[in-house]
C-alpha positions in Angstrom: 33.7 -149.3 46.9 36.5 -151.0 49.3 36.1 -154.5 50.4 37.8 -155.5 53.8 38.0 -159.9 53.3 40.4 -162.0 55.6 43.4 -163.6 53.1 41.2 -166.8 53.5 38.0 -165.2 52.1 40.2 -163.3 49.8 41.4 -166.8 48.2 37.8 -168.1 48.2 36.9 -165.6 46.2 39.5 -165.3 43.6 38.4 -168.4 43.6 34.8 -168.0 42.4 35.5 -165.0 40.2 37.6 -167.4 37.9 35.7 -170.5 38.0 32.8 -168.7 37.2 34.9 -167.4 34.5 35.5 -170.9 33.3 32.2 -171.8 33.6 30.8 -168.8 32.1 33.3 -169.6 28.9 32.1 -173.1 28.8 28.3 -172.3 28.2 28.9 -170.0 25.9 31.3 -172.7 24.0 27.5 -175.0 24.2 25.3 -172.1 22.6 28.2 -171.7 19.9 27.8 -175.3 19.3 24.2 -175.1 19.1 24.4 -172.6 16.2 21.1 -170.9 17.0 22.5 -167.8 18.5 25.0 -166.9 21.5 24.4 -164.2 24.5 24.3 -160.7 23.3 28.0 -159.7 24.3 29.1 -162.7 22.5 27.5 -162.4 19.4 29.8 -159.6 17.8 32.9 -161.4 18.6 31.0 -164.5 16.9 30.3 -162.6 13.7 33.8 -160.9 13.6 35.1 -164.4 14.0 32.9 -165.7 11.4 34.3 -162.6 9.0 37.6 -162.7 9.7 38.8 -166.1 11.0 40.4 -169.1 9.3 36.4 -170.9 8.4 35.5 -171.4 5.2 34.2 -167.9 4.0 36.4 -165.9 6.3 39.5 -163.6 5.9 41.8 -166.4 7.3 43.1 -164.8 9.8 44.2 -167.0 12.4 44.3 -164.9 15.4 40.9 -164.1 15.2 39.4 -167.0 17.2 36.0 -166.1 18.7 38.0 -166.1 22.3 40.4 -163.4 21.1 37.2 -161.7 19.3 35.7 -161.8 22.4 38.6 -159.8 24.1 38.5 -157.4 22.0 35.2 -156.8 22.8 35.3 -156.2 26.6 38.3 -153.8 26.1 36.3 -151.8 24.0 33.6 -151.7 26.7 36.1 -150.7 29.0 37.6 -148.1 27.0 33.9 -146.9 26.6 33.6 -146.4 30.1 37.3 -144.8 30.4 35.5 -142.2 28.1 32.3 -142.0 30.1 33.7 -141.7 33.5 37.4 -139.5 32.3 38.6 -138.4 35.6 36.3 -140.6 37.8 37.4 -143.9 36.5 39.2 -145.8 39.1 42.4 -147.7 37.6 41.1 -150.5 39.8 38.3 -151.0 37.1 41.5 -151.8 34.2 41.5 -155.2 36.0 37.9 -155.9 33.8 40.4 -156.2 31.2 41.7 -159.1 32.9 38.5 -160.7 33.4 37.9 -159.9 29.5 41.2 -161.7 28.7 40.8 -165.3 31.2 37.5 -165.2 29.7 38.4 -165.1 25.9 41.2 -167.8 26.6 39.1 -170.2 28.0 36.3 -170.0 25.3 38.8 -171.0 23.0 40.2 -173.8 25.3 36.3 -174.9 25.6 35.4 -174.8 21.7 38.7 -177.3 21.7 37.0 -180.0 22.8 32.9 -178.8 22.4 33.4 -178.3 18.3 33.6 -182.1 17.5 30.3 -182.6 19.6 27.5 -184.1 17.2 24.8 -181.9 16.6 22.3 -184.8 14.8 19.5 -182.5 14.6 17.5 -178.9 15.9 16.3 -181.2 19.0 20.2 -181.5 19.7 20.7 -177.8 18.8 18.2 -176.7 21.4 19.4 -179.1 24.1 22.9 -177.6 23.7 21.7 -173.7 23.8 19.6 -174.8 27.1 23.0 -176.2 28.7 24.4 -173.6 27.6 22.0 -170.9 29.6 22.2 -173.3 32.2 26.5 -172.3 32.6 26.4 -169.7 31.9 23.6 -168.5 34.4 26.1 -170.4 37.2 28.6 -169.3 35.7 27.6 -165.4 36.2 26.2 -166.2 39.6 29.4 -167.4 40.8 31.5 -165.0 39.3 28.9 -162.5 40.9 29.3 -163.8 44.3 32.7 -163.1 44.0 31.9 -159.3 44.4 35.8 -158.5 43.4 36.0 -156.7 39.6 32.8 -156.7 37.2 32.6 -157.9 33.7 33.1 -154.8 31.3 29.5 -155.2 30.2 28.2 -154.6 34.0 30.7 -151.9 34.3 29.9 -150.0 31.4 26.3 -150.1 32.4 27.2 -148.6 35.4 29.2 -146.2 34.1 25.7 -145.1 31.9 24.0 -145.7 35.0 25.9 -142.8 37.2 26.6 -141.0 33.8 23.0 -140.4 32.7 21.1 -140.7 35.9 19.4 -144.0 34.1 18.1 -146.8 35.6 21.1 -149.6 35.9 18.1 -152.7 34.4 17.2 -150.5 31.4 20.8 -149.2 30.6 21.7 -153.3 31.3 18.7 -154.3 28.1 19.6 -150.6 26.2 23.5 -152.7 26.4 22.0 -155.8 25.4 20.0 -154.9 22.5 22.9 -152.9 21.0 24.9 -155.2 21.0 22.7 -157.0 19.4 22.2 -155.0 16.6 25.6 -154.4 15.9 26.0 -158.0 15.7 23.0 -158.5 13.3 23.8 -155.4 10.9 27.3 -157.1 10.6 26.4 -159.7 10.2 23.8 -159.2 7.5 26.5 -155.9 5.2 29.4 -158.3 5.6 28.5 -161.7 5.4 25.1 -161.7 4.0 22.9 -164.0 5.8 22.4 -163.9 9.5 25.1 -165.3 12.1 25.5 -165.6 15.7 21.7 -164.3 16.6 19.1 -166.3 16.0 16.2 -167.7 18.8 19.0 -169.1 20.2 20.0 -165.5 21.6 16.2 -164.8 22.8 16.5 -168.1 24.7 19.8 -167.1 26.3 18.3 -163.8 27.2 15.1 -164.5 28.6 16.3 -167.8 30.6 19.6 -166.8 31.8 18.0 -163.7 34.1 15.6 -166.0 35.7 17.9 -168.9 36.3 20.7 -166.5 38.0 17.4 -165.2 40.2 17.1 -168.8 41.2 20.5 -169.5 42.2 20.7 -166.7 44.3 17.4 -167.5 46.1 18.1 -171.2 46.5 22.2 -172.2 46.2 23.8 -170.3 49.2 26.5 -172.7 48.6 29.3 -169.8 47.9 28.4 -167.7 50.8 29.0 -170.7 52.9 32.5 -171.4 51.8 32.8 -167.2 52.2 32.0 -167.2 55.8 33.7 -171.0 56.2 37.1 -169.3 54.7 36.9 -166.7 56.6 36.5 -168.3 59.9 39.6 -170.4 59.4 42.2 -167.5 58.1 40.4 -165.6 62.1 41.5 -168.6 63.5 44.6 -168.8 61.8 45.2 -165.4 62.7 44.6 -165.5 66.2 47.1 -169.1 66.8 49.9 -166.7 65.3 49.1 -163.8 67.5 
């Protein structure tokens, strides 16, 4: 699909696409916090993290932050849909790779400064997992209303989607609940005990779907500074000409 924005809109949106990126990366840093489960494409980086990072009980590696985890996780989902899509996969898509990397980056710049957070109690935990939906619900709906590049996770559903002939919302929970999975059965062959799903992840995945629904029914506040940028780079336009 081929977008036609002014250089102002343009701006505006790059814009959006990467602070919803930020944002995005700092609710999940609040439901890591929480320690009752993190969003479904999250949760294998978590446990890999957890199995191979510098905590007590991991390998030690110290590359293997849940950020750079979590990178490693969307290029797999891209590379899933290179494989998918062979021939029809539009180089334009590689830039979800991008999106993977700013994202994976800033989760570790969040869990900086949202590790030494107190947790006193579950009551805590909970508050902190709700936040966390919260963000990451705006976080998605602004990085949405960017309409530039997709998340891997969208694209790879997509890619299933005009692949199969299936339904994009039941490829999206199909996605969802793998991922899930994978993150549970490695969780409980390598370390044991269960890690990185717990009700936190049914909270994050039943709330966060209705909270984005709300956003876009009732916080036009991005298509505003769309149309707003767009006006001024016309006028700017037209005082060259």
């Amino acid at each position: 699909m081929k977008y036609q924005y002014s250089f102002g809109e343009l701006m505006a949106r790059l814009f959006c696409l990467l602070l919803g990126l930020f944002i995005l990366a700092q609710g999940i840093g609040f439901t890591i916090l929480a320690d009752l489960g993190t969003d479904a494409i999250t949760s294998p980086a978590l446990v890999a993290h957890l199995l191979l990072g510098t905590q007590p009980g991991g390998a030690g590696y110290e590359w293997c932050t849940v950020g750079n985890m979590l990178i490693c996780v969307h290029v797999t989902l891209v590379v899933l849909q290179i494989l998918l899509l062979r021939s029809k996969y539009r180089c334009v898509q590689l830039l979800q790779i991008v999106n993977g990397l700013l994202l994976g980056v800033m989760l570790d710049v969040c869990l900086i400064y949202t590790s030494p957070l107190p947790v006193p109690n579950y009551v805590a935990s909970l508050g902190y997992t709700f936040l966390g939906c919260f963000l990451c619900a705006f976080g998605i709906f602004t990085f949405v209303k960017a309409n530039l590049v997709p998340l891997s996770a969208e694209g790879l559903c997509l890619a299933i989607s005009h692949t199969f002939g299936w339904r994009f919302s039941r490829v999206k929970v199909a996605v969802d609940c793998s991922m899930l999975a994978i993150a549970v059965l490695a969780s409980l062959l390598m370390l044991g005990s269960l890690a990185g799903v717990r009700e936190g992840s049914i909270i994050c995945a039943v709330s966060t779907g209705f909270i984005i629904g709300w956003f876009f029914r009732y916080c036009p506040v991005w298509d505003r500074l769309f149309a707003l940028a767009g006006k001024r780079s016309d006028g700017e336009g037209q005082k060259l000409a």
